[in-house]
N, C-alpha and C positions, 0 to 999 in steps of 0.2 A: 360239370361246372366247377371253377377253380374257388377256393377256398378263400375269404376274405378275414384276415385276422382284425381287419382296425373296427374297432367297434363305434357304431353309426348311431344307437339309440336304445332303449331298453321297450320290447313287444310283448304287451299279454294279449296271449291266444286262448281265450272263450268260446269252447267247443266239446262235446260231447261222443265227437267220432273219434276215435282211434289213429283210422288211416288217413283223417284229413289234417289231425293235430301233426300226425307222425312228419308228412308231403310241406308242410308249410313251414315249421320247425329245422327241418332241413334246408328246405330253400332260405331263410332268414338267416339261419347261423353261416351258411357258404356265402351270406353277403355282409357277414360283418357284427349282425345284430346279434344283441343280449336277447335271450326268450325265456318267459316264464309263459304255465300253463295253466290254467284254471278249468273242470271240467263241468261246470255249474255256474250260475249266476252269484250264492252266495261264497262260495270259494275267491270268485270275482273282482267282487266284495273286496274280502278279507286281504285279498293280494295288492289291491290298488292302495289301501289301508297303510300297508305293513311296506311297497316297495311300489313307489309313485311309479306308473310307466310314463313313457313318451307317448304309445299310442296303443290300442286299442282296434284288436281284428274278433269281433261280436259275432258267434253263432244268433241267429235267429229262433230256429225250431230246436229248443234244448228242454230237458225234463225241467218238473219242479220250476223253474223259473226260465219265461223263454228269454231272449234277445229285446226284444222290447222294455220288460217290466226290470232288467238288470241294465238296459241304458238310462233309464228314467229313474232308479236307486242312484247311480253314477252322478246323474247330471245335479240330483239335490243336493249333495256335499258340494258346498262353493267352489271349496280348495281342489276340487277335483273337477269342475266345469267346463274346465278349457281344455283338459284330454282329449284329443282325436278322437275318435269311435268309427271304425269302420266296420259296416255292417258284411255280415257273406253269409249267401242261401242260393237255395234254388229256387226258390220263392219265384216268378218271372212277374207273377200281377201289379199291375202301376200304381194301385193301393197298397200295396205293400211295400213299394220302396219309398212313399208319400207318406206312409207310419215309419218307415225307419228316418227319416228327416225329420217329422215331426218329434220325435223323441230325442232328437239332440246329438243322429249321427250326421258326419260328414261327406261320407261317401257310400259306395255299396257295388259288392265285386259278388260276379256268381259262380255259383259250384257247378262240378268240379274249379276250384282257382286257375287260372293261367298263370306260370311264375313269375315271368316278366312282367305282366301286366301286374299285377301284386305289386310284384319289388317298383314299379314306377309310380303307382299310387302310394304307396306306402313313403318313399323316399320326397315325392310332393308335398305330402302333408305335413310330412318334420319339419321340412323347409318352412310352410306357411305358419305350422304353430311357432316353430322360432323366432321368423320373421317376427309374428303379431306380438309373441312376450316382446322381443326389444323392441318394438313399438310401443309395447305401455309403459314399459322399465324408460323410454323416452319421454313420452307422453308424461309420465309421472314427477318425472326429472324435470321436466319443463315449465309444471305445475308448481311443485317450489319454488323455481327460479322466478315463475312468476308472481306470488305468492311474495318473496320476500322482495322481489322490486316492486311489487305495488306499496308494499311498507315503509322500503326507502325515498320513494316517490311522495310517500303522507305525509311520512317527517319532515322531506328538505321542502316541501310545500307548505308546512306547517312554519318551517324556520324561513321560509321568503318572507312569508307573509309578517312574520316578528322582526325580519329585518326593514322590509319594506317599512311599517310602520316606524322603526327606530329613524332609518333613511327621512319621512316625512317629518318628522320632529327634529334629525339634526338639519335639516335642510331650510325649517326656520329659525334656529337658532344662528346659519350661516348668513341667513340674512340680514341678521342685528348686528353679524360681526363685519362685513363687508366692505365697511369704512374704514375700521380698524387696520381690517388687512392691508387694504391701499395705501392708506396711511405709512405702516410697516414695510410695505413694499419699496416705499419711493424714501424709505431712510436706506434699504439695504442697496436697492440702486445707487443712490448719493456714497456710500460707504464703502461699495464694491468698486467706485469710478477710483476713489481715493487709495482703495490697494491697489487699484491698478497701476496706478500715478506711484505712489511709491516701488511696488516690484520692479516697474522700469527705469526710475530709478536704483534699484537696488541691484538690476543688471548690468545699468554703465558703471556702477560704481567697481565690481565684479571683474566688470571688463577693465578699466583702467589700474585695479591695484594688478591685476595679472600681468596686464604689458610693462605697470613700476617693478614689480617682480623680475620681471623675465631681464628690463635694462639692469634691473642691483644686482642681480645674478651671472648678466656679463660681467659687468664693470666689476666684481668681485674675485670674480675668475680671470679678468686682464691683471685687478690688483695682485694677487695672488703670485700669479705669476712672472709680474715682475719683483716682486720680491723678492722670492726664489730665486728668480736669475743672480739677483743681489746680494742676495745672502750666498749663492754658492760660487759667485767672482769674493766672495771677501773671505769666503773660509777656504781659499785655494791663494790666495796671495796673502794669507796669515799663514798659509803653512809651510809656503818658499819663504817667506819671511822669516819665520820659525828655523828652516835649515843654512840661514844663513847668518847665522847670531852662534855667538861661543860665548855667553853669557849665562851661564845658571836662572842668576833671576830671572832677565829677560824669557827665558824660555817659558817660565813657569808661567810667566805672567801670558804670553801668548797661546799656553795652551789652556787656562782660563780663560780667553776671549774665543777659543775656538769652540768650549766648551757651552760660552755665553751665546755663540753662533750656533751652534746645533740646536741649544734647546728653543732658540726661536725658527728655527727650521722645524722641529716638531708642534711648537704651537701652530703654527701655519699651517702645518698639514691637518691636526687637529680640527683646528678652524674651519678649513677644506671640507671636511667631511660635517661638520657640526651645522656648515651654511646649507647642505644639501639636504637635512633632514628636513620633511617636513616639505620638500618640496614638490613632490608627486604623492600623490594621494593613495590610503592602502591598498594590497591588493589579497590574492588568497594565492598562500605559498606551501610547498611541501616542504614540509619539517629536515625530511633525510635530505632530498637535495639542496637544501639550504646548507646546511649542517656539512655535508661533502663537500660544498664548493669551496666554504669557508675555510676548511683544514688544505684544500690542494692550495693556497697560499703559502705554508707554513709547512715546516720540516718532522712530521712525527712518526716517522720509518719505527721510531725506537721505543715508541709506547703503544702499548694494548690499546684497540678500540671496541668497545660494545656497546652499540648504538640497538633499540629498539624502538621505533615510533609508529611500526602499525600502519601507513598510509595516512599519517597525521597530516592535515592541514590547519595554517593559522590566518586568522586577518591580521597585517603586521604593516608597518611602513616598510620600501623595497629596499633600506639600508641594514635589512633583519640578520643580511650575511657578515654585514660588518661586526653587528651585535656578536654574534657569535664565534668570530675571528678571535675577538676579544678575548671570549675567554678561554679559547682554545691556547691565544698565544700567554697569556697568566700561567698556565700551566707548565710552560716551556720557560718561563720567567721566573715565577716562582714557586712553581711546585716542585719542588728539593728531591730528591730520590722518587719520582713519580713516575711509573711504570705502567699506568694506566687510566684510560679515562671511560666514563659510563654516561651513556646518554638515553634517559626513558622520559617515561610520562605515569605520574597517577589522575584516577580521575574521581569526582565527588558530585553532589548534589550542587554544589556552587560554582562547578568549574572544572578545569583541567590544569594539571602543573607539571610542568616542563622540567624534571630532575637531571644537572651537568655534575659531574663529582669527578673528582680524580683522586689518589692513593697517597699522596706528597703529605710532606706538613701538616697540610692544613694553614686556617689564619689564626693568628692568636685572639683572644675575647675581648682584649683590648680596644684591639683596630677593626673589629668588624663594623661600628658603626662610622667610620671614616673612609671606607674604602670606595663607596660612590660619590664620594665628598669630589669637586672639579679639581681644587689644588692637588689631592692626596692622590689619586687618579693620575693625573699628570705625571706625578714625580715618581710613583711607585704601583701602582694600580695596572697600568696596561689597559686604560681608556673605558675604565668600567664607569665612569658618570657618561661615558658617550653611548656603552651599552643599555643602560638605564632609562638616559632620555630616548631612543631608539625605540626600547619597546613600552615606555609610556605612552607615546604618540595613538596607541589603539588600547590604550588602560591596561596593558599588560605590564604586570608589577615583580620586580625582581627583588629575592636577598640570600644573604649568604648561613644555614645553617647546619655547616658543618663541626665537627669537633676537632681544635688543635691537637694534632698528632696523629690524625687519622687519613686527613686526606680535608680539603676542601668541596662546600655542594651548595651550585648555586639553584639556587629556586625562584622557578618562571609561573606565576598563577594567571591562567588565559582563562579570564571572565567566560559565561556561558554566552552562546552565541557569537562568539572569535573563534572555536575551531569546529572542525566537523572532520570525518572518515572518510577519504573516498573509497568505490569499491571495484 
């Protein structure tokens, strides 16, 4: 017989012979099982005591204490009642195997043993006491379970029954009010008919300034540019005018009026862009490509760029590029020896701000509360009251605090809820 190492269960064999302890001991360990031996009933005892088995293989005819009187010790410790007990004798009388049942065994195998037939009862029985504990170890479990839902079942029975009663009391007191309610119902009816009367009106209203919109925004756009055309037939026949005079004064005088013609050519275009703010509603922009598009306008081969924005986005009106042209071209206008320019962000409990600085000058302390000013803008600025209005349009607030002689830095504060990271 091959040798079975996995261990199957733990066997005390109760037995007083030698050769039959020796034959069974052998067969049990070659099939896996732990064995202990006892050669007496109070030995027996003492080993079920000290190292609980699985089961129980009981000599019958043993000194001093037989098989009987040592399953009936066995069976009166509780904790030890559910132990298998198999009886084995030669015993063959049908009273005899009628007293081993009665004494609380489960089976009963005769001597000499059969191995197989051993090892198949033997491996039956483990099954069935296994089975039966996770049947209690269930059964137990289930008894809790039920146990604590008959408890939850008392309480939320208990809490119907307090609600139901609350229910019965508010349900007359809905009856006292019922009038009332109707009452209130046929004002909010009456008062709901009246928003609705106004929101539709509120929608042609809507609708008609859009379409006045959309004609003042041609008609703007036609003005515009006939102007232009006008303005630049008269600063082109002031200029063959101008080469055809050998006059000192006259010249002077002419390229003062050329002068007076340019800068209403830049109010125009000003204008141009100041009529289109505010015309499309905001959107959410990426800071870097805003910020890139804005400089491929303009010539900065020749200054440092160190832009960091992180995947920054803002809610801005869609003229944000302009904004920013703006002061890219300031830089190039007046920032005097400026070798560089810096474009980040800090952020805080109230917001996020948009830091532009360049290396130049700087403004003097003077002029720095003039320089979003519209006249001062115009004439020297580089259209920073257009940058200004641009990003107040979505509450973003700009100013200038840099230090003269270091370089100029303007600062953009984008309220919380105007930007967010994409990722």
């Amino acid at each position: 017989m091959e040798e079975n190492n996995e261990n199957k269960g733990l066997i005390l064999i109760v037995d007083d012979t030698p050769a039959s302890i020796s034959l069974i001991r052998t067969v049990l360990k070659e099939a896996g099982y732990q064995v202990r031996i006892a050669k007496n009933g109070k030995v027996a005892l003492e080993r079920v005591i000290s190292e609980t088995p699985d089961l129980i293989l009981l000599d019958i005819m043993m000194h001093d204490m037989n098989g009987y009187e040592t399953c009936a010790q066995i069976k009166k410790i509780e904790r030890f009642s559910e132990i298998p007990i198999i009886f084995m004798s030669a015993l063959t009388d049908t009273l005899d195997k009628v007293k081993a049942f009665e004494t609380g065994a489960i089976d009963y195998v005769m001597k000499p043993v059969e191995p197989q037939e051993l090892l198949v009862r033997i491996s039956t029985h483990l099954k069935i006491s296994r089975l039966e504990r996770e049947l209690q170890k269930s059964n137990k479990y289930l008894e809790e379970r039920i146990n604590v839902r008959t408890d939850e079942l008392m309480h939320a029975n208990a809490a119907l029954k307090n609600e139901i009663m609350q229910h019965e009391k508010t349900d007359s007191d809905l009856i006292g009010t019922q009038s009332e309610l109707r009452s209130a119902y046929e004002q909010l009816a009456a008062k709901e008919e009246l928003i609705r009367n106004n929101f539709n009106e509120l929608i042609k209203s809507q609708e008609a300034l859009a379409q006045a919109r959309k004609k003042l925004n041609v008609f703007n756009t036609v003005t515009f540019q006939d102007i232009q055309n006008a303005v630049f037939c008269l600063s082109g026949y002031l200029n063959l005018e101008k080469q055809m005079l050998n006059d000192s004064n006259l010249i002077n005088m002419f390229e003062r009026d050329l002068e007076t013609v340019q800068r209403i050519n830049h109010s125009l275009q000003f204008a141009k862009k100041f009529q289109d703010l505010g015309m499309n509603p905001p959107i959410w922009q990426n800071v870097m490509q805003v910020f890139l598009f804005a400089i491929s306008h303009i010539d900065l081969s020749n200054i440092k760029k160190k832009v960091s924005l992180n995947k920054l986005e803002i809610y801005a009106d869609p003229l944000l590029e302009t904004a920013f042209l703006v002061l890219a071209e300031n830089v190039i206008k007046f920032g005097v020896k400026a070798t560089e320019i810096t474009f980040t962000y800090t952020k805080d409990s109230e917001g996020l701000v948009l830091i532009f600085s360049d290396d130049g000058e700087g403004i003097p302390s003077e002029n720095k509360k003039n320089i979003f000013e519209r006249e001062y803008g115009e004439r020297k600025g580089g259209g920073l009251f257009l940058a200004k209005e641009i990003l107040d349009v979505t509450r973003i607030t700009i100013k200038e605090t840099g230090e003269c002689g270091t370089g100029a830095k303007f600062e953009m504060f984008v309220p919380e809820g105007n930007y967010r990271f994409m990722h």
